[in-house]
N, C-alpha and C positions, 0 to 999 in steps of 0.2 A: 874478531876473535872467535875462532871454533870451541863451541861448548854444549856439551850435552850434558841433561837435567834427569836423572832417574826420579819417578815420586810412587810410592803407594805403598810400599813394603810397611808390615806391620806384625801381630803377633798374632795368627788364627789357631785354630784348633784342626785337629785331623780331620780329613773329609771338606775341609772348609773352601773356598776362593777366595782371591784377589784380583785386581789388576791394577801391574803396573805400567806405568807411563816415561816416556823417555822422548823430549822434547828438545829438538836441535835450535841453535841459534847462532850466528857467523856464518853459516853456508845452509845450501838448498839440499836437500838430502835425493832432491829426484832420480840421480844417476850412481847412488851408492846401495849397498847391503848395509843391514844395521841387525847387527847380533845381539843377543841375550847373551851372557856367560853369568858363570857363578861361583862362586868359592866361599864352601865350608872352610871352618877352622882345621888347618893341619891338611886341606887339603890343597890339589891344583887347582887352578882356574879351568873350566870346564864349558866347551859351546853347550848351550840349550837349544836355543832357536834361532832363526834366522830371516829375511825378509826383502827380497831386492823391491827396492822404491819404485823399480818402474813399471816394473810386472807384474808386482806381489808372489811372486811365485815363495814358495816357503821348505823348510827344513827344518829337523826336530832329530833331537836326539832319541834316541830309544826309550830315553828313561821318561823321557816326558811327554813318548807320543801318542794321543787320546786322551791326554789330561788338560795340554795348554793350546794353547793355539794365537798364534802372534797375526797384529792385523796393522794396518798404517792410515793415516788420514796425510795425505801430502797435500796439502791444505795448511795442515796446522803446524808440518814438518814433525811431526809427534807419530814414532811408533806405539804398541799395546801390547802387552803380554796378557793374554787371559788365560789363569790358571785355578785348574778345578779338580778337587778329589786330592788335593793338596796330602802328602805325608812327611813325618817329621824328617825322612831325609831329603826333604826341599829344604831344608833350612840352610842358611846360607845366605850369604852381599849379594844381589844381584847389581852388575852392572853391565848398562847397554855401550855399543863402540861400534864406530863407520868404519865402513871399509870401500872402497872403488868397487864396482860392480865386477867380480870374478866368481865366473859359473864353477870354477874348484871350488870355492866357498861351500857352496850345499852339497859337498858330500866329505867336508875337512875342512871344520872353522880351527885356522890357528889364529891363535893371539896376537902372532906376530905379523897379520896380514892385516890387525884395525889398529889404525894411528889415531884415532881418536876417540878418550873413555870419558864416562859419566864417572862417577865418586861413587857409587853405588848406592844400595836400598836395602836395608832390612830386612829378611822377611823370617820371619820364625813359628814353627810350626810344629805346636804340643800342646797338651791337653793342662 
């Protein structure tokens, strides 16, 4: 059974870091893309980052480029998000999702290209 694990989301303060973690299990993630999205309340779901397994090659949205930076251990089959200089409109479910290795990915993460989501993560971000 394909299942991916978000874990680290929490409640920091502005200026603050986390990192979160998203851990595959039923399949090998070596020949897929594993994206970041996100969704505020009332808003859409949104690509963040991005990471093809075999390359590392990487992708970031504007809003969060210099602040995060996504890394993988294919090893552990576990991507990373590290995310620094955090402000309150980070807040938002982060949830990680596979996708088959397509080089359109890193410049148009749609939602509807990853068949498979984590549940998300928490992360809330105010003083």
């Amino acid at each position: 059974q394909v299942q991916l694990v978000e874990s680290g989301g929490d409640l920091v303060q502005p200026g603050g870091s986390l990192r979160l973690s998203c851990t595959a299990s039923g399949f090998t993630l070596d020949y897929y893309a594993i994206g970041w999205f996100r969704q505020a309340p009332g808003k859409e779901r949104e690509g963040v980052s991005l990471i093809g397994m075999s390359d590392g090659t990487t992708y970031y949205a504007d809003s969060v480029k210099g602040r995060f930076t996504m890394s993988r251990d294919n090893a552990k089959n576990t991507v990373y998000l590290q995310m620094n200089s955090l402000k309150p409109e980070d807040t938002a479910i982060y949830y990680c999702a596979a996708s088959p290795y397509l080089k359109r990915l890193f410049t148009n993460m749609k939602t509807t290209d990853f068949g498979s989501w984590g549940l998300g993560t928490q992360v809330t971000v105010s003083s």
